[in-house]
Every structure is written in structure tokens, then in C-alpha cells.
C-alpha positions in Angstrom: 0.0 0.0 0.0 1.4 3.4 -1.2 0.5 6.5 0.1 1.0 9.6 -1.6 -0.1 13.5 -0.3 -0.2 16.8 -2.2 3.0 18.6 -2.5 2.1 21.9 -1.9 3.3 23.8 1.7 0.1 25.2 3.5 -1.0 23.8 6.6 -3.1 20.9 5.1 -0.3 19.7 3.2 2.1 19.4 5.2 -0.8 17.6 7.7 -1.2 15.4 5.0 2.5 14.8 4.7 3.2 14.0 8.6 0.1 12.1 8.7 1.4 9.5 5.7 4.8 9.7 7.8 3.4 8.8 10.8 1.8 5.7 9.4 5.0 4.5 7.1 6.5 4.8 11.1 4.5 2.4 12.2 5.1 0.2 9.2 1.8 -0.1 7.5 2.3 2.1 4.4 5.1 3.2 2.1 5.0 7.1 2.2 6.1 8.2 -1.4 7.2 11.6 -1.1 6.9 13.8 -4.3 9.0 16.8 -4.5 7.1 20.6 -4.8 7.2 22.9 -7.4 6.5 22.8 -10.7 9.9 22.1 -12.4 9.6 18.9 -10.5 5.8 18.2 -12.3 7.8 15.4 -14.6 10.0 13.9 -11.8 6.6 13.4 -9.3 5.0 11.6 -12.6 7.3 9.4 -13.5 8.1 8.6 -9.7 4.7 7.1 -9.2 4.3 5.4 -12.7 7.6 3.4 -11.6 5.7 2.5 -8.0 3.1 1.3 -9.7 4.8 -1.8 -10.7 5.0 -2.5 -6.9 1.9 -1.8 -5.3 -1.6 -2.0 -6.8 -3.4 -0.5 -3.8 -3.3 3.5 -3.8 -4.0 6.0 -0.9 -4.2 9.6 -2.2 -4.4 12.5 0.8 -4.8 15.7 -0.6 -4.7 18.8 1.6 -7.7 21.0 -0.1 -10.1 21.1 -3.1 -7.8 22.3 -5.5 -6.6 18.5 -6.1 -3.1 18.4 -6.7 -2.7 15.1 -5.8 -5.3 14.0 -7.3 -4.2 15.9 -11.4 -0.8 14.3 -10.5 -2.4 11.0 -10.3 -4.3 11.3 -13.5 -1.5 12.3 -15.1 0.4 9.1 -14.6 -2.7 7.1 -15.4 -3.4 6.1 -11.1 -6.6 6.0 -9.6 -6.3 6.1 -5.7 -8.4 3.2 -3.9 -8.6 5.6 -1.0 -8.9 9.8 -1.7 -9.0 12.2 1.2 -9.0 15.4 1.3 -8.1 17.0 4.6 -10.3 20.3 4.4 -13.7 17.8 3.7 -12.5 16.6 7.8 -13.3 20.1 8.9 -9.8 21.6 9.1 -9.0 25.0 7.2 -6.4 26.2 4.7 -4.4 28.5 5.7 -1.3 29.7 4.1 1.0 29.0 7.1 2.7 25.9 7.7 1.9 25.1 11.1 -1.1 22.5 12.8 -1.8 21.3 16.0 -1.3 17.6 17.3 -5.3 17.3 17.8 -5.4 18.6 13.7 -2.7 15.4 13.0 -4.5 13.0 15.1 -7.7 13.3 13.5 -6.0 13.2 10.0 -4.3 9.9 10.7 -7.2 8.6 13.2 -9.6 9.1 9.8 -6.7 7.3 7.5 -7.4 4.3 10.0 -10.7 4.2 9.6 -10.5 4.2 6.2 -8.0 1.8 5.6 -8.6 -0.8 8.7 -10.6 -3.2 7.0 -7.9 -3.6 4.1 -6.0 -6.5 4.1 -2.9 -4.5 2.7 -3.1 -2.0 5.7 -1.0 -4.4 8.2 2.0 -3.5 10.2 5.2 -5.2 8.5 8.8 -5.1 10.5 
């Protein structure tokens, strides 16, 4: 199972980007991390059309609406089993780069939720 957040640097993306870290720490994802900025649009692309080949099962956690995650996906021809999108959990963009613990524990308490059932979403040394 491969997670993959937006890579932009408001609040909500970087939640989405310590959430997907805290779950590849306790071994139940890989956390692909896809640089920012445009000149990198090609790199992020081709980085997730190569992971393909290893994982069929997709979690996409974009931080607002405006779906970067999710045009970078269907660029390289991926659609997500699992799409979040952290402003739909209540949470406001902002353009500052701070959150709060409670903000990151709901974020990765709804991942949970979402992904618990999944036989792919298991804890592996």
C-alpha cells in the first residue's frame, strides 16, 4: 500500500505529509514523497508510474479542493483506492505551515478508519 499526499506547503499539506509519515513509522504504508514545485511536475509523474509496478493499492491525501494530488495522479494514469482530502475533515487552509497535534491525530485517526478493513493496511517489521 502506497500513500502519496499533495505537495504543496500550506497547513493541510504538510498535515497530509506527517500524517502519511506517521503511518509509514508504524510500518503499515510506504510514504512516497513527491518533491514541490513545478519544475519537478515530470520527476513526481514518473516517480509514481515506476511505483506502480509495486503496489496496486493507492491512498491519495490531498490537503484541499484544488486536487493536486489528485491531477498528478491522473496524469500518470493512477486512480487512488482511497482519496482524502483534509479540508472535507473540517480543518481550514491556511497559508501557514503550522497545525496542531489534535489537527494530525484526527487526519491519521480518519486514514485508520478508512483503511482498517484492508487486508494490505497491516503493520510489517
Amino acid at each position: 500500500m502506497i500513500v502519496v499526499t499533495c505537495p504543496g506547503g500550506s497547513n493541510v499539506s504538510l498535515l497530509a505529509y506527517s500524517a502519511a509519515k506517521a503511518l509509514e513509522k508504524e510500518g503499515c504504508v510506504r510514504f512516497l514523497r513527491l518533491p514541490s514545485g513545478e519544475k519537478f511536475r515530470l520527476q513526481r509523474v514518473s516517480s509514481l508510474k515506476e511505483a506502480a509496478q509495486e503496489s496496486p493499492f493507492w491512498v491519495l491525501v490531498d490537503g484541499c479542493s484544488e486536487g493536486c494530488g489528485r491531477a498528478l495522479f491522473e496524469e500518470a494514469g493512477i486512480s487512488p483506492q482511497v482519496s482524502v482530502i483534509i479540508t472535507d475533515l473540517g480543518i481550514p487552509r491556511t497559508n501557514k505551515t503550522d497545525f496542531n497535534r489534535e489537527e494530525l491525530e484526527k487526519v491519521v485517526a480518519k486514514l485508520k478508519a478508512l483503511l482498517g478493513d484492508s487486508e494490505e493496511f497491516q503493520p510489517h517489521p
